[in-house]
C-alpha positions in Angstrom: -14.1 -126.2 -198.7 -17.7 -127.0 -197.8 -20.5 -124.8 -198.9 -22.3 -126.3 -195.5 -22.1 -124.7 -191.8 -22.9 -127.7 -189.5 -23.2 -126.4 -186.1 -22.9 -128.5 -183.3 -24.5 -127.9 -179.9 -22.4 -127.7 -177.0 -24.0 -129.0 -172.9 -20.8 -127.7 -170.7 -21.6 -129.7 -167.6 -18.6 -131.5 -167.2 -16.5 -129.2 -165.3 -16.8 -128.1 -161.9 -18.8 -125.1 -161.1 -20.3 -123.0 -158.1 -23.9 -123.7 -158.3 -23.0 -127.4 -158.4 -20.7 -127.4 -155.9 -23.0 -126.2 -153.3 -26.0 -128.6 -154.9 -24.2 -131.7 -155.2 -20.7 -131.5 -153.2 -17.0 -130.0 -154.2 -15.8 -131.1 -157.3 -19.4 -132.3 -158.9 -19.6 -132.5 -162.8 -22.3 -134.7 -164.6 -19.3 -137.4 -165.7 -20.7 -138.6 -162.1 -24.2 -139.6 -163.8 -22.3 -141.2 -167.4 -20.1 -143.3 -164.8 -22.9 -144.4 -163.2 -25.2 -145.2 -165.7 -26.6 -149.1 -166.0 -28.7 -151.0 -168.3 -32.4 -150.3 -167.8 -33.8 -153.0 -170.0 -32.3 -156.2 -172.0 -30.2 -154.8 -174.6 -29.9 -151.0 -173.3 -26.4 -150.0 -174.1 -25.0 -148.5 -170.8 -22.4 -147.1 -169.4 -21.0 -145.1 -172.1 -17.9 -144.8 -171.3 -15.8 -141.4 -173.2 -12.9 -142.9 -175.6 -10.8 -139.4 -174.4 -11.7 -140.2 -171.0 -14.0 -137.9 -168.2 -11.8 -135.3 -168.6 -12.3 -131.6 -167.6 -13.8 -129.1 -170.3 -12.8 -126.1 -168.6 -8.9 -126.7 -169.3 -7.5 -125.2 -172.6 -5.7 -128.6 -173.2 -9.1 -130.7 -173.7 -11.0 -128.3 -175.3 -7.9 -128.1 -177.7 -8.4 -131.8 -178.5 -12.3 -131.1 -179.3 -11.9 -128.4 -181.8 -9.0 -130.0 -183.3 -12.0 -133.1 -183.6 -14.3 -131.1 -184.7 -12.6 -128.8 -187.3 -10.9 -132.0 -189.0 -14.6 -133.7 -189.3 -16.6 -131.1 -191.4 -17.6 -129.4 -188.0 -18.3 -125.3 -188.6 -19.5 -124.3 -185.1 -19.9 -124.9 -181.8 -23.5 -123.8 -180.3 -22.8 -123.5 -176.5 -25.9 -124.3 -174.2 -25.4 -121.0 -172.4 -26.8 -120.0 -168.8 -27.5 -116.7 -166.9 -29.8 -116.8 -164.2 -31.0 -113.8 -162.3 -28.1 -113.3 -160.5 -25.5 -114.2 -163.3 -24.1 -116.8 -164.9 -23.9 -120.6 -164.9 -21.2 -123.4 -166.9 -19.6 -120.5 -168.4 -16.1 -121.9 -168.0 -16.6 -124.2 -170.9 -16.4 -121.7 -172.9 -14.5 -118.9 -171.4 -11.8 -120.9 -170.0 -11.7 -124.1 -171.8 -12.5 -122.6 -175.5 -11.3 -119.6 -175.8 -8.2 -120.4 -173.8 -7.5 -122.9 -176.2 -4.9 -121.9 -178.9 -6.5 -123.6 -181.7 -9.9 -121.8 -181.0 -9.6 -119.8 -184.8 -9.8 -123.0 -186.1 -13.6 -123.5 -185.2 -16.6 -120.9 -184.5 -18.7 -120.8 -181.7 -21.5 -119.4 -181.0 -24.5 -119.3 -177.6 -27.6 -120.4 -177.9 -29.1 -119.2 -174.4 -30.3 -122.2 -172.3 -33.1 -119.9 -170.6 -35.2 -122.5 -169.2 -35.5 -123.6 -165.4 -32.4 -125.5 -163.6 -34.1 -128.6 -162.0 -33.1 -131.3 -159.4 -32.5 -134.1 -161.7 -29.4 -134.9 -161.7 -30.2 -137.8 -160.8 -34.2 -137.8 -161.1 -36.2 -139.7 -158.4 -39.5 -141.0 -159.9 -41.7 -139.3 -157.8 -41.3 -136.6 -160.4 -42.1 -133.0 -159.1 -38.4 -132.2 -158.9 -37.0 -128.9 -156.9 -36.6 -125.9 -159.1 -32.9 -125.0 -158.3 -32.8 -122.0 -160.7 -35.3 -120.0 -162.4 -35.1 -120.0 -166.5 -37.0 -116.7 -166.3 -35.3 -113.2 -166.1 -35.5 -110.0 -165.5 -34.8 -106.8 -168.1 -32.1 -105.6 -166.2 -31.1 -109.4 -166.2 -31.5 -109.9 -169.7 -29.5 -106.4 -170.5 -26.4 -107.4 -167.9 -26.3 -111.1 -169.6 -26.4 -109.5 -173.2 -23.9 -106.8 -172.4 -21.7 -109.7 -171.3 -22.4 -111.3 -174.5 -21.4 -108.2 -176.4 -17.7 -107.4 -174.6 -16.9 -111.3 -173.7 -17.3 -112.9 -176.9 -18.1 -110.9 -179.7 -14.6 -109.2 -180.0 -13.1 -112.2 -180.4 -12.8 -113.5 -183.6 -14.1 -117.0 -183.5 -17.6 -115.7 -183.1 -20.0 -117.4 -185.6 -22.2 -115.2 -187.9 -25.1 -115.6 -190.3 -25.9 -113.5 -192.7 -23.2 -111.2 -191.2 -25.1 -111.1 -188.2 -23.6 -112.7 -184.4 -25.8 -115.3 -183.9 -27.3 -115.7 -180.8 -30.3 -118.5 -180.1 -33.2 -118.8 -177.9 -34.0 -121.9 -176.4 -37.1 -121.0 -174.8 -39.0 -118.2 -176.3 -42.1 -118.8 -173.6 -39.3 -117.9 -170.3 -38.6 -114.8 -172.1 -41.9 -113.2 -172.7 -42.4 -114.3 -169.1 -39.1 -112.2 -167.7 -40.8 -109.1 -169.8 -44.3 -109.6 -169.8 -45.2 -109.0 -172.9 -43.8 -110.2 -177.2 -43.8 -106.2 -177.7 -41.6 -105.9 -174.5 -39.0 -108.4 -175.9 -39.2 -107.2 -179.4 -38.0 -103.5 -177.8 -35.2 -105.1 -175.8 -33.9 -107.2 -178.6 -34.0 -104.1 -180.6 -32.5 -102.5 -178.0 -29.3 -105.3 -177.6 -29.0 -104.7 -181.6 -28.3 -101.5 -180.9 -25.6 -101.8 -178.7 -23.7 -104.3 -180.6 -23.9 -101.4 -183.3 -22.7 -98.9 -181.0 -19.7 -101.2 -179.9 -18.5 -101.4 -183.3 -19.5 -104.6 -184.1 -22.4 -104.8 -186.8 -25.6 -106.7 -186.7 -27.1 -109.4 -184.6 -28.7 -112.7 -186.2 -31.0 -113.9 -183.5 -32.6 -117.8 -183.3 -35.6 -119.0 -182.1 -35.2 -123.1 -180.9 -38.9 -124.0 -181.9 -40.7 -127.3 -180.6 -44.3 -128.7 -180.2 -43.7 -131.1 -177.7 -42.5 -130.4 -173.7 -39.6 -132.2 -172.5 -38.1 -131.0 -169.4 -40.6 -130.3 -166.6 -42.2 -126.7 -167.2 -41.2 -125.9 -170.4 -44.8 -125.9 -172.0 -45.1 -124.7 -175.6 -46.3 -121.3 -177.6 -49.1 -120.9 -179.5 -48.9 -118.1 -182.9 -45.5 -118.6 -183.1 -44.7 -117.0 -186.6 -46.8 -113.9 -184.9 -44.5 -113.7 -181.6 -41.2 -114.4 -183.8 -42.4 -111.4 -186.1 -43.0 -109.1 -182.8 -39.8 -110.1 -180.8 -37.6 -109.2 -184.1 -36.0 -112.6 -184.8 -34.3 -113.5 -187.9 -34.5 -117.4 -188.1 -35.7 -120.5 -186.3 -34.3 -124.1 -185.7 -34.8 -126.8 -183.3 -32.3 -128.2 -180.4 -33.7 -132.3 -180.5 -35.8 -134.8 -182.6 -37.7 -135.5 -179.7 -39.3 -132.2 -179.6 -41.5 -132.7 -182.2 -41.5 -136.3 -182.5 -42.6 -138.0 -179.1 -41.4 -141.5 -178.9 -44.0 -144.1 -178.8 -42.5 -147.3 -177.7 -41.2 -148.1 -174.2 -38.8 -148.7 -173.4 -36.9 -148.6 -176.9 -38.1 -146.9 -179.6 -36.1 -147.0 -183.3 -33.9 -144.2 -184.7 -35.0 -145.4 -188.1 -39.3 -145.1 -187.1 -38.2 -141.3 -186.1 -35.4 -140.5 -188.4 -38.6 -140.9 -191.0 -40.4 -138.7 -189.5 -38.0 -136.2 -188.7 -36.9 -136.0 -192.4 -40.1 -135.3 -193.7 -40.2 -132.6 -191.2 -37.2 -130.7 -192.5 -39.9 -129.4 -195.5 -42.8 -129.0 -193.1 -41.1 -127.2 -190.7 -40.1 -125.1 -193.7 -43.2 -124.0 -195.1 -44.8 -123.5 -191.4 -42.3 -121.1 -190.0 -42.1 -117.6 -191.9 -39.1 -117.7 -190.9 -36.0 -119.1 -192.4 -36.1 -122.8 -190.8 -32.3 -124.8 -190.7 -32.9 -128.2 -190.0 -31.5 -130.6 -187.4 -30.2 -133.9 -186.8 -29.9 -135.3 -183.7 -27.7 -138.1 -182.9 -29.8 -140.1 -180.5 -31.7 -139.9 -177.3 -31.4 -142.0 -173.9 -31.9 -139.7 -170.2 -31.6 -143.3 -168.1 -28.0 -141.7 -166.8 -30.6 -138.6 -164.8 -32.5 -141.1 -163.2 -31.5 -142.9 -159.8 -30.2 -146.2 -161.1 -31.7 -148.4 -158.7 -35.3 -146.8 -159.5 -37.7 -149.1 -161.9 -37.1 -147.5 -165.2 -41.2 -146.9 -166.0 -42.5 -144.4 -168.7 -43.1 -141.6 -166.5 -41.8 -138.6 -168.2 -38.1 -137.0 -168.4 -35.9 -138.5 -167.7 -37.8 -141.7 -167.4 -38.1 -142.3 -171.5 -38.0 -144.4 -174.1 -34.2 -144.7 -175.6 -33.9 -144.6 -179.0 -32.1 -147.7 -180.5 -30.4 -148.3 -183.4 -28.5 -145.1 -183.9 -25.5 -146.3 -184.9 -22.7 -144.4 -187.1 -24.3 -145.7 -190.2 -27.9 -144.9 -189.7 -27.3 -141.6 -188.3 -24.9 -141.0 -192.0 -28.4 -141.5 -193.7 -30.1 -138.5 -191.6 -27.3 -136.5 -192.4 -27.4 -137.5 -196.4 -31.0 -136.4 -196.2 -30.4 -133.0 -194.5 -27.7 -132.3 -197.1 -29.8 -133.2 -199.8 -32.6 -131.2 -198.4 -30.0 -128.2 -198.2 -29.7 -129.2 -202.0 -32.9 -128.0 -202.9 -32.1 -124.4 -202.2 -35.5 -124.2 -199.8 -33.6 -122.1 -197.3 -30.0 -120.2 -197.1 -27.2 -120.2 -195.7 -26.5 -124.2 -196.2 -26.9 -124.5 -192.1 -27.7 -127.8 -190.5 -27.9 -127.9 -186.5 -26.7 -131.4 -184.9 -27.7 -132.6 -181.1 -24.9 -133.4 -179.3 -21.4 -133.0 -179.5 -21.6 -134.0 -176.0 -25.0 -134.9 -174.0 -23.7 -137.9 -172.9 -26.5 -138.4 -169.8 -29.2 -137.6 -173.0 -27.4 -140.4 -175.3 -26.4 -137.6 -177.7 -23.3 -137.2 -178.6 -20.3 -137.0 -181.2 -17.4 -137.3 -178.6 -15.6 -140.4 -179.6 -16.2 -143.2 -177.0 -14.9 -146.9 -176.7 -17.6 -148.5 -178.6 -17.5 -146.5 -181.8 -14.5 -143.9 -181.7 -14.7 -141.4 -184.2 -17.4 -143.1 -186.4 -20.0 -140.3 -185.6 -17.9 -137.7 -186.3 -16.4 -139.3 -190.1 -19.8 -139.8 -190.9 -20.0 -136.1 -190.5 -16.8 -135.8 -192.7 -17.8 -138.1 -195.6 -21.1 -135.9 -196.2 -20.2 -132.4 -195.7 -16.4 -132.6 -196.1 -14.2 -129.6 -194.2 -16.1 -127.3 -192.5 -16.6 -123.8 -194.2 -15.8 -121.5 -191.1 -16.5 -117.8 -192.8 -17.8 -114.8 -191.1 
């Protein structure tokens, strides 16, 4: 068995839901986008179409084939991109239908990381920017306490939970939302105390909380925090990661920019990102990056800002192996513990991120993952 945790993160938007019912029409999921998808530029490789098909998330029987995928290529965890808005929750059948009504789900963890930023109208994107905020990333406490308690008798009984240290872990995506729903770092380092707490009084033991940490805004609004180590300290969390490559490592050409030129830089950053953050850092891989599916296809594809990008090129199965042989070797060095590396996408497919098998290169992504990690550890 592995002495590695590779934790993948999970988008859930390909299943029908609620909220995007009553935005884009009954039976809306973002396979509309991935179907729609053209070439942008000479060369741009569009649509990607799924190997398994544009099938639904939400039924046991598909997320079955995924963790049986997953556990059989060195995969540890899934990292849901989890919602709650103000007034509840958001793509949550992913998980609580499709996952954990599967009935291989013991053979793979999983885990939130809590998608807290704004819901905007880009689905597709218009160029004209400025898109419609549908739903607000920032919360209230009473939110935060009702989307934590949910946490706390939803998943954490079940088994399958992933923990760190011996802690559930839970990540933040976007640590500036939150001091926003509270007002203050002080405020949020009570409530997180506070949400420790009550997983102790359940029965269940500790929390290990995440920070997703970036220096470079991608989505509109998301912005970026200055004295990080000093709010991490004050809000009480225990370790920090990041969610993409691209935010801390802009891309510079347009409209195609090499996964090679920013794998470089991305490596080196696995130590920097080390010694900057008090906090124990795990590094990340991401698969690749291309947003063209969130744009209106018959827009000119300019570099105006997400989702209008440059695409990085090049990422094939054998040049993303060689960002995962440099995590693991980096892991080697004993700089920070447990052994966990984070990986973006099991399945962004309208971000060109993704480890979901699809008709140009099958399962190549995920054996890459196989040949350097070997079988996934999955321990408490």
């Amino acid at each position: 068995m592995s002495n590695y945790q590779v934790a993948v993160y999970y988008f859930p938007n390909y299943h029908a839901d609620r909220r995007n019912e009553e935005w884009h029409g009954k039976g809306w999921t973002e396979w509309e986008l991935v179907k729609a998808a053209k070439p942008r530029f000479d060369g741009h490789q569009q649509p990607k179409v799924p190997l398994w098909g544009y099938e639904d998330e939400s039924k046991p029987e598909a997320m079955q084939r995924k963790i049986d995928a997953a556990a059989d290529h060195g995969v540890s965890a899934f990292i849901f991109d989890w919602y709650w808005y103000e007034d509840g929750p958001f793509l949550q059948n992913a998980l609580e239908k499709g996952f954990l009504g599967a009935p291989n789900n013991r053979r793979l963890k999983f885990a939130l990381m809590w998608a807290n930023h704004d819901w905007v109208d880009i689905h597709p994107a218009q160029r004209s920017g400025n898109p419609n905020i549908l739903a607000r990333g920032v919360v209230s406490p009473e939110a935060f306490e009702r989307a934590t308690d949910h946490m706390i008798h939803t998943y954490f009984c079940h088994p399958s939970y992933w923990r760190v240290n011996g802690g559930f872990y839970v990540s933040i995506y976007h640590l500036r939302s939150l001091v926003e729903g509270f007002g203050t770092p002080e405020a949020v380092g009570e409530a997180i105390a506070d949400f420790r707490e009550r997983v102790r009084s359940a029965g269940y033991g500790e929390l290990h909380m995440n920070a997703v940490v970036w220096g470079h805004e991608i989505l509109p609004g998301e912005g970026t925090l200055d004295n990080v180590n000093s709010l991490l300290d004050t809000m009480g969390f225990d370790s920090v990661t990041s969610y993409t490559w691209i935010h801390h490592f802009p891309l510079q050409s347009f409209p195609a920019t090499s996964y090679q030129e920013v794998r470089e830089m991305a490596v080196k950053g696995f130590e920097e990102f080390t010694r900057c953050y008090e906090l124990p850092y795990y590094p990340h891989v991401s698969m690749g990056w291309d947003p063209s599916p969130r744009t209106i296809q018959t827009d000119v594809y300019d570099n105006l800002g997400y989702p209008f990008t440059p695409v990085l090129v090049g990422n094939t199965p054998s040049e993303f192996e060689k960002a995962l042989v440099a995590a693991r070797d980096f892991l080697d060095r004993g700089l920070t513990r447990p052994n966990i590396l984070t990986i973006n996408a099991w399945n962004e497919w309208t971000e060109g991120s993704y480890l979901e098998p699809d008709t140009m290169y099958g399962m190549a992504y995920l054996e890459a993952i196989k040949r350097v990690f070997g079988s996934a550890q999955v321990s408490t």
